[in-house]
ZALOMI-717073 format. One record per residue: residue number from 0; residue in one letter; x, y, z of N, C-alpha, C in turn. Coordinates in nm, 4 decimals, always signed. Layout:
BEGIN
+-----+-----+----------+----------+----------+----------+----------+----------+----------+----------+----------+
!   n ! res !      nxx !      nyy !      nzz !     caxx !     cayy !     cazz !      cxx !      cyy !      czz !
+-----+-----+----------+----------+----------+----------+----------+----------+----------+----------+----------+
! NUM !   a !        X !        Y !        Z !        X !        Y !        Z !        X !        Y !        Z !
...
+-----+-----+----------+----------+----------+----------+----------+----------+----------+----------+----------+
This chain:
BEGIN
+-----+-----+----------+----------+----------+----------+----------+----------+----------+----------+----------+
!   n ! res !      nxx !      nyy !      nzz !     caxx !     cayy !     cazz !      cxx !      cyy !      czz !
+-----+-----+----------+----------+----------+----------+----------+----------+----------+----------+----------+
!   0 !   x !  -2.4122 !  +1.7335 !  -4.0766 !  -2.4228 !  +1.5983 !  -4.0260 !  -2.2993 !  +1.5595 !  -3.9455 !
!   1 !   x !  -2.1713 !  +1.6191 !  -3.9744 !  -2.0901 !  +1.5696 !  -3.8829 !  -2.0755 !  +1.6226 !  -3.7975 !
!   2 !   x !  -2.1037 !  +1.7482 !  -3.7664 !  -2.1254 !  +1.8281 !  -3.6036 !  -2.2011 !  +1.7280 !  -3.5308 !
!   3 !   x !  -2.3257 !  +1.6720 !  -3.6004 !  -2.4219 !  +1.6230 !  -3.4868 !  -2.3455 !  +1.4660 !  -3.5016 !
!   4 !   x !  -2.2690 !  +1.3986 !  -3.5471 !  -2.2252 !  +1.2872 !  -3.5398 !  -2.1196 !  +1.3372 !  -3.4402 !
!   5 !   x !  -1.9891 !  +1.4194 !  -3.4302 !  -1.8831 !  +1.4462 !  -3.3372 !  -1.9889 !  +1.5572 !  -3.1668 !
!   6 !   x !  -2.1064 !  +1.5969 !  -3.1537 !  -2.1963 !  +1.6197 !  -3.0558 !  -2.2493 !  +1.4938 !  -2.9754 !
!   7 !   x !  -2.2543 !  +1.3704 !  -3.0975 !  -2.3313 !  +1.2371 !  -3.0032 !  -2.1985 !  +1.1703 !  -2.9405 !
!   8 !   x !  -2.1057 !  +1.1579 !  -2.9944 !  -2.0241 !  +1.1185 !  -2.9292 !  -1.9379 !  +1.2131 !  -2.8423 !
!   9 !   x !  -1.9246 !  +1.3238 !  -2.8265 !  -1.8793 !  +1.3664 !  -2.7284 !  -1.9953 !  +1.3755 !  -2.6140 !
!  10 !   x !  -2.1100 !  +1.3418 !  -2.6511 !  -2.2219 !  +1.3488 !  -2.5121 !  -2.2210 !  +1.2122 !  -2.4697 !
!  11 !   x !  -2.1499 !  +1.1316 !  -2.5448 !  -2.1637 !  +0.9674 !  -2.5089 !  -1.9991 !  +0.9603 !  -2.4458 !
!  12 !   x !  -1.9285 !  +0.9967 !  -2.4455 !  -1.7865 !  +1.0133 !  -2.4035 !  -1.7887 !  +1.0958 !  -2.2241 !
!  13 !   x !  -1.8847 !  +1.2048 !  -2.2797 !  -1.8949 !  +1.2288 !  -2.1397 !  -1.9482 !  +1.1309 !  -2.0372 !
!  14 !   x !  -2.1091 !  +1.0839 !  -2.1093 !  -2.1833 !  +0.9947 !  -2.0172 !  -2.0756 !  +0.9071 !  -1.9566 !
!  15 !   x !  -2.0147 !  +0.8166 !  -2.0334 !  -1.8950 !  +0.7146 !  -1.9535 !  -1.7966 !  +0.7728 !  -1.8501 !
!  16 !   x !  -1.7635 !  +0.9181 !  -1.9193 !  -1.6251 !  +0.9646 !  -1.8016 !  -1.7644 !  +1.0135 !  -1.6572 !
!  17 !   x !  -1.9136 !  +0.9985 !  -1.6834 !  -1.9522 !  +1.0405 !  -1.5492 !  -1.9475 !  +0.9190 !  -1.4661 !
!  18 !   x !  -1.9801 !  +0.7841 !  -1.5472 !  -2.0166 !  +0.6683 !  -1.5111 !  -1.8284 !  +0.6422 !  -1.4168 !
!  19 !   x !  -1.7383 !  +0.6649 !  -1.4827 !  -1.6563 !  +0.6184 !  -1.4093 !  -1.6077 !  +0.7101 !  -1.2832 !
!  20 !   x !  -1.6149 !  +0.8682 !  -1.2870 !  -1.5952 !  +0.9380 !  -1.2043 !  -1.6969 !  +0.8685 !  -1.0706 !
!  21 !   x !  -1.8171 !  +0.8341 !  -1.0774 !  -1.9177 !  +0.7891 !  -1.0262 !  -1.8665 !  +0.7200 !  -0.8969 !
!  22 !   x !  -1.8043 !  +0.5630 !  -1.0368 !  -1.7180 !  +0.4706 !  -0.9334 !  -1.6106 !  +0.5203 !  -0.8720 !
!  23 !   x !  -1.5285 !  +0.6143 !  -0.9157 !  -1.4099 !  +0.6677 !  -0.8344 !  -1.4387 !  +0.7044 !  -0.7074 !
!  24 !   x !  -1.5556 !  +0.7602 !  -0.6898 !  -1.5883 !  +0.8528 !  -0.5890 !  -1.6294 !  +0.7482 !  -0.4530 !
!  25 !   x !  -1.7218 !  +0.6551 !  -0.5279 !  -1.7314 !  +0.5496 !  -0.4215 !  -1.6295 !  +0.4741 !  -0.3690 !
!  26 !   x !  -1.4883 !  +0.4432 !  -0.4788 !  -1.3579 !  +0.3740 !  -0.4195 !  -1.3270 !  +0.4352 !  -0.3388 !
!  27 !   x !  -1.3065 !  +0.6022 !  -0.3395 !  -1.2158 !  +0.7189 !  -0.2926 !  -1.3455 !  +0.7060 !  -0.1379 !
!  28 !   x !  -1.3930 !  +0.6677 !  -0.1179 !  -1.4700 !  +0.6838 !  -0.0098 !  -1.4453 !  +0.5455 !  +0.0578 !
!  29 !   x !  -1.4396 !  +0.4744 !  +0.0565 !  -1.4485 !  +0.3333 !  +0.0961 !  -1.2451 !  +0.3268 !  +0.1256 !
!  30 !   x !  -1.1445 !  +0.4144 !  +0.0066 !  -1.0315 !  +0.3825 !  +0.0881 !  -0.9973 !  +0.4888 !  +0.1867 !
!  31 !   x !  -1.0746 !  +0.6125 !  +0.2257 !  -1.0427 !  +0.6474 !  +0.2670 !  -1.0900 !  +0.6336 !  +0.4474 !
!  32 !   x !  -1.1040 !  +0.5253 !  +0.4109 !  -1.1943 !  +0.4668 !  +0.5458 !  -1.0385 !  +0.3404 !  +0.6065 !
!  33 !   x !  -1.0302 !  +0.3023 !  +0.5046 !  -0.9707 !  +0.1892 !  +0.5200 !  -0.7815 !  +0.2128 !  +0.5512 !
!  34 !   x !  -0.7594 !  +0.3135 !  +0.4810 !  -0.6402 !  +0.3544 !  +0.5056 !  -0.5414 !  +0.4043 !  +0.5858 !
!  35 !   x !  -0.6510 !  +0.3825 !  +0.7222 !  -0.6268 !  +0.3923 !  +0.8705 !  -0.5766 !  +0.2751 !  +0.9116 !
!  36 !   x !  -0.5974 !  +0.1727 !  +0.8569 !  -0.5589 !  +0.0193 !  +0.8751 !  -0.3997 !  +0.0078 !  +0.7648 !
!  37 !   x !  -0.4744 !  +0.0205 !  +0.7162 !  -0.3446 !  -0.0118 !  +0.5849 !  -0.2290 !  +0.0647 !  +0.6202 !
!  38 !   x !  -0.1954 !  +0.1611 !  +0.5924 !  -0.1145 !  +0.2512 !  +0.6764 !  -0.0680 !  +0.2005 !  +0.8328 !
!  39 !   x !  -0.1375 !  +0.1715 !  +0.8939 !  -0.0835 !  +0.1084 !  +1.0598 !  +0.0371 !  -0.0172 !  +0.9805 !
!  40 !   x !  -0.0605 !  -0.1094 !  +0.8935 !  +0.0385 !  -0.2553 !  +0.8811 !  +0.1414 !  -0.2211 !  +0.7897 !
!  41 !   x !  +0.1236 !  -0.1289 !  +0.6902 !  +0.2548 !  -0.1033 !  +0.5965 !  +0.3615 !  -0.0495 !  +0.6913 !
!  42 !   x !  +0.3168 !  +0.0654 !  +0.8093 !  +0.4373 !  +0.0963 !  +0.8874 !  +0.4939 !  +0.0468 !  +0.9733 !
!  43 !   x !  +0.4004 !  -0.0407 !  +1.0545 !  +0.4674 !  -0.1762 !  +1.1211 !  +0.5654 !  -0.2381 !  +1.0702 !
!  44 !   x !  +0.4968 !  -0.3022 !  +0.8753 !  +0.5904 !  -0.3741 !  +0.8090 !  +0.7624 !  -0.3323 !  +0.7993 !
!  45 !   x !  +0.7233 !  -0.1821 !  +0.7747 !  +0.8724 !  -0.1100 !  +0.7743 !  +0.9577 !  -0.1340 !  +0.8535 !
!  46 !   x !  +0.8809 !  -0.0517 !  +1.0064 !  +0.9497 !  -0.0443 !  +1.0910 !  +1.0011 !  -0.1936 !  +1.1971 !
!  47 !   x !  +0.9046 !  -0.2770 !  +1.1664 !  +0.9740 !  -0.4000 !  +1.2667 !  +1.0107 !  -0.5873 !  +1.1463 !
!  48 !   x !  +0.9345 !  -0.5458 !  +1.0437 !  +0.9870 !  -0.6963 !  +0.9898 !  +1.0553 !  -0.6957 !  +0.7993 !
!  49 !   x !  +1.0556 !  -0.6253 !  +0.7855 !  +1.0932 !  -0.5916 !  +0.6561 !  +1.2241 !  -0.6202 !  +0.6140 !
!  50 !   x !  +1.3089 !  -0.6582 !  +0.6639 !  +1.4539 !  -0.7073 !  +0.6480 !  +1.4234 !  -0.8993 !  +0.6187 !
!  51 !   x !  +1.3251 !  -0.9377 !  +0.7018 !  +1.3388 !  -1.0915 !  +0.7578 !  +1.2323 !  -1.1387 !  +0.5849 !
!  52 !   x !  +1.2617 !  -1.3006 !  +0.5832 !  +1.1894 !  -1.3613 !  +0.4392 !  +1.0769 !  -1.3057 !  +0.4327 !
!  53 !   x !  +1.0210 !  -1.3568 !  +0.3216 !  +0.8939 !  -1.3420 !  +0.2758 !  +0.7528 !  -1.4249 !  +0.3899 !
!  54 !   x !  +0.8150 !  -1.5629 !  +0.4426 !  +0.7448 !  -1.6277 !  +0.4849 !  +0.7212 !  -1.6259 !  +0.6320 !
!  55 !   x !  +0.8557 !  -1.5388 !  +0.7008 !  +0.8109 !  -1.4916 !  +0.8055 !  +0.7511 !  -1.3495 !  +0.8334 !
!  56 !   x !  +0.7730 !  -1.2319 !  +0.7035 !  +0.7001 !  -1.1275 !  +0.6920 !  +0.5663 !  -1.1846 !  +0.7101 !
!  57 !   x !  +0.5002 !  -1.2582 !  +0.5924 !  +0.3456 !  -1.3088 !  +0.5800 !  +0.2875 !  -1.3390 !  +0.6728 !
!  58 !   x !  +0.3326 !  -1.4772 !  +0.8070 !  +0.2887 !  -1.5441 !  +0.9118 !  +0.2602 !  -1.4000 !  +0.9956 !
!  59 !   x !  +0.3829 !  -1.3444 !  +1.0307 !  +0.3380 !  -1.2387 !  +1.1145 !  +0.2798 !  -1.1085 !  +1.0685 !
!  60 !   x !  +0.2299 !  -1.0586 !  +0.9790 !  +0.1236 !  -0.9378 !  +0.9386 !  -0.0128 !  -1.0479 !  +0.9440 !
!  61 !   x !  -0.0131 !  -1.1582 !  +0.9012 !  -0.1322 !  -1.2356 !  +0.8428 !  -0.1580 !  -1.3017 !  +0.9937 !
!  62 !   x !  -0.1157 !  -1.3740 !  +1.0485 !  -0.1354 !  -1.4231 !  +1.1919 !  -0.1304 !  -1.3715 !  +1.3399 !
!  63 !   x !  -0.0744 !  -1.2301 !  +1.3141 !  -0.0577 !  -1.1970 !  +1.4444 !  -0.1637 !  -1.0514 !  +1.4280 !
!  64 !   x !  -0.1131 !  -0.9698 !  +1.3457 !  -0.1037 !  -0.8829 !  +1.2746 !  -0.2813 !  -0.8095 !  +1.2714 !
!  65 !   x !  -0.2979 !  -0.8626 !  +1.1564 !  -0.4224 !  -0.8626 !  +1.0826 !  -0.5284 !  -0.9059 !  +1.2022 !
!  66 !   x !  -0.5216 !  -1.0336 !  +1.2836 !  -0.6098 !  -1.0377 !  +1.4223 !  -0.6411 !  -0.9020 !  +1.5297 !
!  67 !   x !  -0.5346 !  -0.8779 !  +1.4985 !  -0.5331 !  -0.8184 !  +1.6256 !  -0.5951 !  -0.6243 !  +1.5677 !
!  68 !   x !  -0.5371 !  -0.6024 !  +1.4607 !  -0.6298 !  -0.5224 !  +1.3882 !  -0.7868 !  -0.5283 !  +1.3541 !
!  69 !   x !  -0.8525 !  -0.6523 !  +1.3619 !  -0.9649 !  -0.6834 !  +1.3663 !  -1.0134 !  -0.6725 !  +1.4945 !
!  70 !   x !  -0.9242 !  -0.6672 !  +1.6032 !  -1.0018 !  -0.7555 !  +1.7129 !  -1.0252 !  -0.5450 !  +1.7926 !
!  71 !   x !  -0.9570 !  -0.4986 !  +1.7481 !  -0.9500 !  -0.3619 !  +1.7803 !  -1.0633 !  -0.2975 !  +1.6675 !
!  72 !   x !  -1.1085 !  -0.2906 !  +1.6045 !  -1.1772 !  -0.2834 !  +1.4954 !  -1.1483 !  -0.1403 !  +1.4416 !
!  73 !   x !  -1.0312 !  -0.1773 !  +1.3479 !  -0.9527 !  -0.1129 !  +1.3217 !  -0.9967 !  -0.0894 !  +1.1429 !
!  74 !   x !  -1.0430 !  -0.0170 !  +1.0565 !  -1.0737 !  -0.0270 !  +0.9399 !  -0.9571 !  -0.0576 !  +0.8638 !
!  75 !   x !  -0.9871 !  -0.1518 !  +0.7256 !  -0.8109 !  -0.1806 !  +0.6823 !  -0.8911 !  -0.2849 !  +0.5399 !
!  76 !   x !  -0.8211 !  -0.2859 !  +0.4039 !  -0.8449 !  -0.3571 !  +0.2770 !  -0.8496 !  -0.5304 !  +0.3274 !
!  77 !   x !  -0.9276 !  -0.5585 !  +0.2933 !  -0.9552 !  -0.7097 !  +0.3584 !  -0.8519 !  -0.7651 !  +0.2456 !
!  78 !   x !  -0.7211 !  -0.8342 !  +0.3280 !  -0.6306 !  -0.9379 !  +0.2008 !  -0.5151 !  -0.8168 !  +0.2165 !
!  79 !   x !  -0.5141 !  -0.6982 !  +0.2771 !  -0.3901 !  -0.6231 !  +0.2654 !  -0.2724 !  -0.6808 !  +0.2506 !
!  80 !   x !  -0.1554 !  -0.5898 !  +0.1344 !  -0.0439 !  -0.6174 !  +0.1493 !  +0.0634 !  -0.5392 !  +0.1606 !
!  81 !   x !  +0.1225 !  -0.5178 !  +0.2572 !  +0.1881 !  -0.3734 !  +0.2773 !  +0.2985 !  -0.3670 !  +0.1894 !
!  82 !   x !  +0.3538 !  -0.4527 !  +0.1222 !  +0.4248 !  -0.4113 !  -0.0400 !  +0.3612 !  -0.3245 !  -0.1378 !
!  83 !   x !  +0.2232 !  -0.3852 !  -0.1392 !  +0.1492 !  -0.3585 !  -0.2414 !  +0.0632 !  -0.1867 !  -0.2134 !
!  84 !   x !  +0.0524 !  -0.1581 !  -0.0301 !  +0.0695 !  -0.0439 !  -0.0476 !  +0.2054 !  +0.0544 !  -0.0712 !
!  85 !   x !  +0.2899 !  +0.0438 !  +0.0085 !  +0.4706 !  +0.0652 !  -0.0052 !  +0.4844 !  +0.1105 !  -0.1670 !
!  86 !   x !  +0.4243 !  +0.0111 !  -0.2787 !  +0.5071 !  +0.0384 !  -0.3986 !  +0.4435 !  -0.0481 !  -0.5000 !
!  87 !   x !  +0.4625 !  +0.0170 !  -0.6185 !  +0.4372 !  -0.0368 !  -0.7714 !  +0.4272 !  -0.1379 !  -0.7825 !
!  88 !   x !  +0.3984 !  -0.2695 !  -0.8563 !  +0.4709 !  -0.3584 !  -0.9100 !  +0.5515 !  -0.3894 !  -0.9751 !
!  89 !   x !  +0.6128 !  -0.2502 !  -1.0456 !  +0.7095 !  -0.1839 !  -1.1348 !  +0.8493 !  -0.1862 !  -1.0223 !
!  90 !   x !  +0.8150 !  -0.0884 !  -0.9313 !  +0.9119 !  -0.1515 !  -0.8133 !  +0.9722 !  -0.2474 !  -0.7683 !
!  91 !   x !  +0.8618 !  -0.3655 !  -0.7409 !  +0.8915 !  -0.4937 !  -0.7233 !  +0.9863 !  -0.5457 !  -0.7685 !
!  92 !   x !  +0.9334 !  -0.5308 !  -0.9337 !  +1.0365 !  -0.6139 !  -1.0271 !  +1.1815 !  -0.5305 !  -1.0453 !
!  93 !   x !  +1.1649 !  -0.4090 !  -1.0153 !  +1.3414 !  -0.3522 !  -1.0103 !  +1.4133 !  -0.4464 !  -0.8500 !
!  94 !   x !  +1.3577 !  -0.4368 !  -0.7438 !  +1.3979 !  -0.4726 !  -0.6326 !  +1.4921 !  -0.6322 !  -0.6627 !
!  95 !   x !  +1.3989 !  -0.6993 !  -0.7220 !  +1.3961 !  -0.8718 !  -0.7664 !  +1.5204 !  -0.8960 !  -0.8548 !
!  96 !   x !  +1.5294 !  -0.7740 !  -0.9294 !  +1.6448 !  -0.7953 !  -1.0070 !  +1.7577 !  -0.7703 !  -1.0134 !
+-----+-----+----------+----------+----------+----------+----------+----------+----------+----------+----------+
């Protein structure tokens, strides 16, 4: 009885790791579309505004930026943040402190 009790749950353990591989596969497809965009604004971010505040980083990726990546139709995470590709949030908080 406990073979077939440690058999149902390892066939029910699998079912879930297929269910999530499933979704991986569809993320891993959808960023790898998008990461043509993301990648352009994170290296922009680097290379031309990344020294200057927070509030003039934002205006210009978000107002100038992000348009003009659309208007080229450029694939890219709708809401991108080129910190948030760049690095951790673990990062963040070492940087901050």
């Amino acid at each position: 009885m406990d073979q077939l009790d440690l058999a149902n749950r390892l066939v029910g353990g699998l079912a879930d790791e297929n269910k999530r591989w499933t979704e991986n596969v569809s993320t891993f497809k959808q960023e790898r579309i998008t990461m043509i965009g993301n990648a352009l604004v994170s290296a922009a971010f680097v290379s031309y505004i990344g020294p200057f505040s927070y509030t003039f980083r934002a205006r210009l990726w978000k107002d100038t930026w992000l348009p003009d990546i659309v208007q080229r139709k450029v694939p890219f995470t709708e809401g991108v943040d080129p910190l948030k590709v760049l690095a951790t949030d673990a990062d963040q908080a070492v940087w901050k402190t």
